[in-house]
PATOR-246486 format. One record per residue (C-alpha): residue in one letter; residue number from 0; y, z, x. Coordinates in steps of 0.1 Angstrom, whole numbers, plus 5000, padded with zeros to 4 digits. Layout:
resn:a; resi:NUM; Y:Y; Z:Z; X:X
...
***
This chain:
resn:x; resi:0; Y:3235; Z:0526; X:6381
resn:x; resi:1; Y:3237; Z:0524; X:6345
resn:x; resi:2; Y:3211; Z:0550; X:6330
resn:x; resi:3; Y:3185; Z:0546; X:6294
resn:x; resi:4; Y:3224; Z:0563; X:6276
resn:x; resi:5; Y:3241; Z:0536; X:6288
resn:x; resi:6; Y:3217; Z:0505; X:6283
resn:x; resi:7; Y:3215; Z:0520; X:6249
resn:x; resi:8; Y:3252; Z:0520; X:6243
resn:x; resi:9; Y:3256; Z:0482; X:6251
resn:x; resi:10; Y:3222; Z:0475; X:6225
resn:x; resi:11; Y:3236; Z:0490; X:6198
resn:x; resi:12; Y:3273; Z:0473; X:6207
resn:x; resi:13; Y:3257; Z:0440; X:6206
resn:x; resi:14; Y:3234; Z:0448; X:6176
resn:x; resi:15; Y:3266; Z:0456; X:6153
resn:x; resi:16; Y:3287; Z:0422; X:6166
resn:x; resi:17; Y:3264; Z:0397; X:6178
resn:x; resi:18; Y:3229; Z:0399; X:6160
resn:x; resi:19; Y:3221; Z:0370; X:6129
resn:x; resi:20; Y:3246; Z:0348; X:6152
resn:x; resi:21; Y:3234; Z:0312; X:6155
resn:x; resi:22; Y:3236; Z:0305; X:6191
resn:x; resi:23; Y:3250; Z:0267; X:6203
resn:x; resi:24; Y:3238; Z:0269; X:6240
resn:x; resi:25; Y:3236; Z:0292; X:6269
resn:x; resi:26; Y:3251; Z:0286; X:6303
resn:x; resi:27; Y:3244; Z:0295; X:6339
resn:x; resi:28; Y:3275; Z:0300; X:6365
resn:x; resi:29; Y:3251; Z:0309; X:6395
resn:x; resi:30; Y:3215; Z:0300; X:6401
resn:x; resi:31; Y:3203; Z:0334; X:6402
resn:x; resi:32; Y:3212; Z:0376; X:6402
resn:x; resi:33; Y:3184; Z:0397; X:6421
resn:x; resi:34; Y:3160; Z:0368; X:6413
resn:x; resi:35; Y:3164; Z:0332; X:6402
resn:x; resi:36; Y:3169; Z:0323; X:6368
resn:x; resi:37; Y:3145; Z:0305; X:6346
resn:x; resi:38; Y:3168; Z:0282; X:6333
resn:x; resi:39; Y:3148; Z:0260; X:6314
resn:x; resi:40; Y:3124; Z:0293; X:6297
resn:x; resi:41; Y:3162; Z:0306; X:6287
resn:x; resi:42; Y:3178; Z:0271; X:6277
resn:x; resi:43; Y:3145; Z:0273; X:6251
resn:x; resi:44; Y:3153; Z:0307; X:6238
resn:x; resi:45; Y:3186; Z:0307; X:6231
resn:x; resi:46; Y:3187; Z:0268; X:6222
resn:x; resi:47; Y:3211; Z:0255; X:6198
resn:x; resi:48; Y:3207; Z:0266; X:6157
resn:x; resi:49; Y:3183; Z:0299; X:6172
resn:x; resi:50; Y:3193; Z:0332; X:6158
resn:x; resi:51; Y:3205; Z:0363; X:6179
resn:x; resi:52; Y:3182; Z:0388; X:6171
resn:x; resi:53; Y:3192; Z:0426; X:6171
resn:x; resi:54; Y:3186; Z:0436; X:6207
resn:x; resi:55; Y:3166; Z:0465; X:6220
resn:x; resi:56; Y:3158; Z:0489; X:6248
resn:x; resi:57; Y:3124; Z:0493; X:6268
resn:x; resi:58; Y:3132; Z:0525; X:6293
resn:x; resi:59; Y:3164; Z:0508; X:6312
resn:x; resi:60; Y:3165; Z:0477; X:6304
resn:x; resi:61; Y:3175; Z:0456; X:6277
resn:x; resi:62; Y:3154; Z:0430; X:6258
resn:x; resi:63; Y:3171; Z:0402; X:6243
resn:x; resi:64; Y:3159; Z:0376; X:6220
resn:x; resi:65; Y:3157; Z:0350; X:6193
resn:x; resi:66; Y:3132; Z:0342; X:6166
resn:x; resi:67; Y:3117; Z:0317; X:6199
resn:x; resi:68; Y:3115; Z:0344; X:6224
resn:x; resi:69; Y:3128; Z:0371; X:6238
resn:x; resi:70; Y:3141; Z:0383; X:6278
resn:x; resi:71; Y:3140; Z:0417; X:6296
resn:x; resi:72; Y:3176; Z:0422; X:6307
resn:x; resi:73; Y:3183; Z:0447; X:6336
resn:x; resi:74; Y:3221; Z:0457; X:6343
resn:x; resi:75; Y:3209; Z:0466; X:6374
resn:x; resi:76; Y:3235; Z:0486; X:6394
resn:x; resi:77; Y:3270; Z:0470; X:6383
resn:x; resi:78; Y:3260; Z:0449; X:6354
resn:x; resi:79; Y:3276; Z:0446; X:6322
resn:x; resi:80; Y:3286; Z:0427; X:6290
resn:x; resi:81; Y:3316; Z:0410; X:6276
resn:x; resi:82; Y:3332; Z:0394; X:6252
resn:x; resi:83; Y:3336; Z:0364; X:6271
resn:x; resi:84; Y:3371; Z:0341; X:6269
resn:x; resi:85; Y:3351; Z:0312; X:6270
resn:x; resi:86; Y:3358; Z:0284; X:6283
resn:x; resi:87; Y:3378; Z:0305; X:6313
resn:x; resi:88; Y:3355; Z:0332; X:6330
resn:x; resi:89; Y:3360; Z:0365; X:6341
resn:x; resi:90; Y:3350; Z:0372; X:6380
resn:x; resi:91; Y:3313; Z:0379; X:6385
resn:x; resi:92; Y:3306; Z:0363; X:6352
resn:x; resi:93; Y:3272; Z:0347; X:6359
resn:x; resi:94; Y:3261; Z:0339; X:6324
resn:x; resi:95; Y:3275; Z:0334; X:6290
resn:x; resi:96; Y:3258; Z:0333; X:6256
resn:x; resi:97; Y:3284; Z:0306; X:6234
resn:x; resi:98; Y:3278; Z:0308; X:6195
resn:x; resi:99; Y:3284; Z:0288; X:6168
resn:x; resi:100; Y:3310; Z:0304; X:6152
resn:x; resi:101; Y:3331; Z:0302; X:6185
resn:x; resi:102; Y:3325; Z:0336; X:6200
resn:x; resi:103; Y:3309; Z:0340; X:6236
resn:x; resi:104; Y:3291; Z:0367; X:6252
resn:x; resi:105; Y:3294; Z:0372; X:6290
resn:x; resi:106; Y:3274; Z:0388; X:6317
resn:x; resi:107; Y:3288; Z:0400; X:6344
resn:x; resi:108; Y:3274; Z:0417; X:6376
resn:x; resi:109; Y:3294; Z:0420; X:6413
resn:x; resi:110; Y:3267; Z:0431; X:6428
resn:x; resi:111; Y:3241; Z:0415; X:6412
resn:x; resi:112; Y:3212; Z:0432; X:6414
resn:x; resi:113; Y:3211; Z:0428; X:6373
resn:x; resi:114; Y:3183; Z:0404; X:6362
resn:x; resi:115; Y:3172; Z:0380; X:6328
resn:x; resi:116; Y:3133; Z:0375; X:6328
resn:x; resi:117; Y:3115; Z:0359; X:6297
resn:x; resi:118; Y:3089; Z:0382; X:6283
resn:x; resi:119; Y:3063; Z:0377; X:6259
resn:x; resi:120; Y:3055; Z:0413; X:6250
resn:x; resi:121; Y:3077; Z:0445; X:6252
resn:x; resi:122; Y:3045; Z:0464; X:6272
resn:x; resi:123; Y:3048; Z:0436; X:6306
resn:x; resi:124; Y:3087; Z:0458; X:6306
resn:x; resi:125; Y:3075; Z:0491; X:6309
resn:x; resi:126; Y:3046; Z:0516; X:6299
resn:x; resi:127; Y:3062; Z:0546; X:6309
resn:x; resi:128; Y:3073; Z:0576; X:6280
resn:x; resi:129; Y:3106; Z:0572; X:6262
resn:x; resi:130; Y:3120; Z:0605; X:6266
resn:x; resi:131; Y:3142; Z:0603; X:6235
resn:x; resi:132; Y:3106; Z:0614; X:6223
resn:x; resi:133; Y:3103; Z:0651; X:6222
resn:x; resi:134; Y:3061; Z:0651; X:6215
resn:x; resi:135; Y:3052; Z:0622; X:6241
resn:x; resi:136; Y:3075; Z:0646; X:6270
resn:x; resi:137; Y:3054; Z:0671; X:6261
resn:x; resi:138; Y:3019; Z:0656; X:6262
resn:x; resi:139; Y:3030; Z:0641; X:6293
resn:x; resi:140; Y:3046; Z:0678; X:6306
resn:x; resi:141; Y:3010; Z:0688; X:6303
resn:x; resi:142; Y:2991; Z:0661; X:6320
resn:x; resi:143; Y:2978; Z:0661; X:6355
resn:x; resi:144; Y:3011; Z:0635; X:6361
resn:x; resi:145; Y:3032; Z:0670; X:6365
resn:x; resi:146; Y:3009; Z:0699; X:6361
resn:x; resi:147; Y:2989; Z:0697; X:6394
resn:x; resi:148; Y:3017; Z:0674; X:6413
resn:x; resi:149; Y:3033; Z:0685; X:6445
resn:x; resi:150; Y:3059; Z:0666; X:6440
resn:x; resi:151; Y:3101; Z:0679; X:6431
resn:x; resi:152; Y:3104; Z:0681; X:6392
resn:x; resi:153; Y:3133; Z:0657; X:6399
resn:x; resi:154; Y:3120; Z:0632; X:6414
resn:x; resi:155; Y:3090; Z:0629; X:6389
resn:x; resi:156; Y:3117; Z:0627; X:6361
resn:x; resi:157; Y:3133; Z:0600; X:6375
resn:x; resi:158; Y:3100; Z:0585; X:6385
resn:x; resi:159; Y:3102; Z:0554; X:6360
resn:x; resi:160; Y:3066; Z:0546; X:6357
resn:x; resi:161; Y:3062; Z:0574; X:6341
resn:x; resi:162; Y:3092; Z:0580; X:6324
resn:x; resi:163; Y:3115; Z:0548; X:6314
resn:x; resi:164; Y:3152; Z:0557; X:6315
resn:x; resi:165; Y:3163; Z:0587; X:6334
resn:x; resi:166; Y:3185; Z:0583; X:6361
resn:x; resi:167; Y:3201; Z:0609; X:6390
resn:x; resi:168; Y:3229; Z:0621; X:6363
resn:x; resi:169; Y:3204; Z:0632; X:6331
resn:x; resi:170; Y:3180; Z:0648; X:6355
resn:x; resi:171; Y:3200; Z:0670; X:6375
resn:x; resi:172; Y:3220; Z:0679; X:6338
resn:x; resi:173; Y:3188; Z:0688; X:6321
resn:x; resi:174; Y:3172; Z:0706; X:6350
resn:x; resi:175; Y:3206; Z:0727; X:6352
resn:x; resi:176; Y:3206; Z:0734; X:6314
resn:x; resi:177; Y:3166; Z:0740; X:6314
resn:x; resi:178; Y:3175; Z:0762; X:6342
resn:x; resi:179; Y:3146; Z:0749; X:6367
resn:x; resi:180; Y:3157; Z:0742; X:6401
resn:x; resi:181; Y:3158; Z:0707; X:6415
resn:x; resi:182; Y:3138; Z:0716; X:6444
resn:x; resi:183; Y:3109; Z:0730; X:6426
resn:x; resi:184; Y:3079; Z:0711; X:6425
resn:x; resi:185; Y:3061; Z:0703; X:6394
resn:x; resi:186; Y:3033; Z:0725; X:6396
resn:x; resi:187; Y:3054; Z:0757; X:6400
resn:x; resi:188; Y:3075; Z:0750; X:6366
resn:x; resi:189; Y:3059; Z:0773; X:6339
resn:x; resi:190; Y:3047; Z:0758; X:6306
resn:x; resi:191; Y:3076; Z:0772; X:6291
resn:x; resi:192; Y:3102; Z:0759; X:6309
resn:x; resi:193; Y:3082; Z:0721; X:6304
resn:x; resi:194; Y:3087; Z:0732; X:6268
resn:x; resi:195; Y:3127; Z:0737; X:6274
resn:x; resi:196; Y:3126; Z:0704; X:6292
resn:x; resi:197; Y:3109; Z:0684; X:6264
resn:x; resi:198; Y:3137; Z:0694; X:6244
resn:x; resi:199; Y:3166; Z:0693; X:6262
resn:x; resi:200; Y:3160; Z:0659; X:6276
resn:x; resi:201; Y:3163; Z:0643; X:6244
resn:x; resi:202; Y:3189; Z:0663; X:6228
resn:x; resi:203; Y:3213; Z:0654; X:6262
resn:x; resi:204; Y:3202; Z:0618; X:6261
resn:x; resi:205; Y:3213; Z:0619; X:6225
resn:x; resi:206; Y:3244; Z:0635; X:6227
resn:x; resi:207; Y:3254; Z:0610; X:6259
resn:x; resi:208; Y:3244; Z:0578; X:6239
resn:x; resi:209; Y:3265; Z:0592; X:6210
resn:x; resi:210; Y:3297; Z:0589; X:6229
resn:x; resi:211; Y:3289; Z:0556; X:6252
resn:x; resi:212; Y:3273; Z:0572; X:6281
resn:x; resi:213; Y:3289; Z:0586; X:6314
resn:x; resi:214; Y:3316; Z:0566; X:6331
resn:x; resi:215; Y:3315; Z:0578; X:6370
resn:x; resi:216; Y:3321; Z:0549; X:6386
resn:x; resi:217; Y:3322; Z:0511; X:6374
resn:x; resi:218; Y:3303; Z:0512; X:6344
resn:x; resi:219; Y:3322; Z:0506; X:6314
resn:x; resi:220; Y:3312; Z:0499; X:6276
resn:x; resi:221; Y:3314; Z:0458; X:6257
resn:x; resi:222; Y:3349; Z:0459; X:6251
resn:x; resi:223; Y:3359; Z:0476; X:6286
resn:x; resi:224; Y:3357; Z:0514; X:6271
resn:x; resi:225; Y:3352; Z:0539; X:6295
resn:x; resi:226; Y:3321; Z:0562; X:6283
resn:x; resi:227; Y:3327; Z:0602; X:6271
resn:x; resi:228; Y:3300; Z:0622; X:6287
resn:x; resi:229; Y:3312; Z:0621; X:6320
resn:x; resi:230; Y:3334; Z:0649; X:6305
resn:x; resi:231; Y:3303; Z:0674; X:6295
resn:x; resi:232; Y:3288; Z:0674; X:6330
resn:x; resi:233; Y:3280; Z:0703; X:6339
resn:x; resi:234; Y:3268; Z:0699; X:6379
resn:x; resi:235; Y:3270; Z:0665; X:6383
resn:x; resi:236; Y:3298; Z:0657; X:6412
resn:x; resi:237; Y:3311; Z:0693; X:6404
resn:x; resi:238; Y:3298; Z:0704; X:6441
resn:x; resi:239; Y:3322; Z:0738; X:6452
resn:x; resi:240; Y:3332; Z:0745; X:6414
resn:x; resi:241; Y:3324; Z:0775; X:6394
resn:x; resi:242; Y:3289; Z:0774; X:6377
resn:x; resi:243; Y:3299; Z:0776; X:6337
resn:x; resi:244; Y:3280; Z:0796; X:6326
resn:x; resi:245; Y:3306; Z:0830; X:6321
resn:x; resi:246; Y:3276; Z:0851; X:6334
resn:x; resi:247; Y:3270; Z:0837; X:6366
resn:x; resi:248; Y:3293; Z:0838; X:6397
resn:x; resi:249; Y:3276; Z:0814; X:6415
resn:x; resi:250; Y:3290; Z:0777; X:6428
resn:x; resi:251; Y:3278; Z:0746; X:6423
resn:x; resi:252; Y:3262; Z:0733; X:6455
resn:x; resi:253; Y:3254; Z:0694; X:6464
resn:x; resi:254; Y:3222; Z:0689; X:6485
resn:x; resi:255; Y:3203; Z:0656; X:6494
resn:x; resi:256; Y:3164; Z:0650; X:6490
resn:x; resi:257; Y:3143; Z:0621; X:6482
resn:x; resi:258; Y:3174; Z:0600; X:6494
resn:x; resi:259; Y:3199; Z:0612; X:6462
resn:x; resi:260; Y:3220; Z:0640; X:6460
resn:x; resi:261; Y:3213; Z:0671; X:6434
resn:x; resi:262; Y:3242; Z:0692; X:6421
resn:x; resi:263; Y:3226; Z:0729; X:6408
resn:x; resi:264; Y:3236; Z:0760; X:6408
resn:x; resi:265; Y:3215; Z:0784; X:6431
resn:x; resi:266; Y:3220; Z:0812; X:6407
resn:x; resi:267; Y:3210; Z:0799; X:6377
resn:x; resi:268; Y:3183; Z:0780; X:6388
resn:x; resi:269; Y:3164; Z:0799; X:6416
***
């Protein structure tokens, strides 16, 4: 499921190609993804002679728009965009955005659990933290949301009403590099290791945006890229491999809670 680095990646892909297009009409291939489409709210905001605005990212989803409105896009598990070869279609390409100027923009989503719903402010998408935001991790860190909760660390990062855009992959990297087991629950991490967190979160969310996010499966980038962090992981899917860090001797180990599986290392993060 693409995570906040790769909704990101496709926002800032679209921003440099598509935005100040004039758009000529949108069309549907399928009545609906994980819920039906509002065709006539979407006809409306990207109707003929509108302008494609730059696009931009609430937590994990995307929010797409013109000067007459705008729509919270979720990739959901498998969605993605194209440059669509209009008037032939891709498989699985549900929607496509045609322009004035002759280009086309394509959704696609196999298993369609992706979703476009009209908005009319960026607050009925999500509430929760950004943590590209080193402060507002750290006020949060500090609240009653983590400091008194019996719940894992993990599962409270990934917990996206209260933090909009980290997935299974950035939690279990940052918790490695923060050096905080998975398992531990919020109220036993130490103020100072919430400190480590509040940094490193950003700084790997960052660094994973800055080369197109982490390709481990189907996700690929707008003009069918593979992303580059998959190749910094440092636990994730490395279960039975040497920990990398040259002063332990310790092997990655996989274990399921919560229903997900959590790569660590036991040594480094008792």
């Amino acid at each position: 499921m693409p995570e906040l680095p790769e909704v990101e990646s496709f926002v800032r892909a679209l921003g440099r190609e598509y935005a100040g297009k004039k758009l000529a009409r949108i069309e549907f291939h399928r009545p609906d993804l994980r819920f039906p489409f509002d065709t006539q709210k979407l006809k409306q905001i990207f109707a003929s002679g509108s302008t494609f605005l730059a696009p931009q990212r609430v937590a994990k989803q995307m929010v797409l728009g013109t000067e007459k409105g705008w729509v919270a896009v979720s990739l959901g598990m498998s969605g993605a965009f194209i440059p669509s070869r209009h008037p032939q279609r891709e498989t699985h390409e549900h929607l496509t955005l045609l322009f004035s100027d002759g280009a086309a923009l394509g959704f696609v989503d196999p298993r369609r659990f992706g979703f476009w719903k009209p908005v009319s402010a960026f607050n009925e998408i999500s509430e929760a933290v950004d943590p590209l935001q080193t402060q507002e991790l750290q006020k949060l860190f500090k609240s009653k949301k983590f400091s008194e909760s019996s719940r894992c660390i993990k599962v409270a990062l990934m917990d996206q009403n209260i933090i909009g855009g980290i997935g299974n992959i950035y939690a279990v990297e940052a918790l490695y590099r923060a050096g905080v087991s998975p398992l531990r629950t919020c109220s036993e991490v130490s103020p100072a290791k919430y400190k480590q967190l509040s940094q490193i979160i950003p700084e790997i969310l960052t660094a994973a945006i800055d080369v197109g996010g982490s390709t481990v499966s189907t996700y690929r980038r707008l003009h069918g890229e593979s992303g580059g962090f998959q190749e910094l992981h440092l636990v994730y899917d490395r279960a039975g491999e040497s920990c990398v860090n040259k002063k332990c001797r310790g092997k990655i180990e996989r274990i399921v809670h919560a229903g997900r599986s959590s790569w660590w290392c036991p040594r480094c993060q008792k």
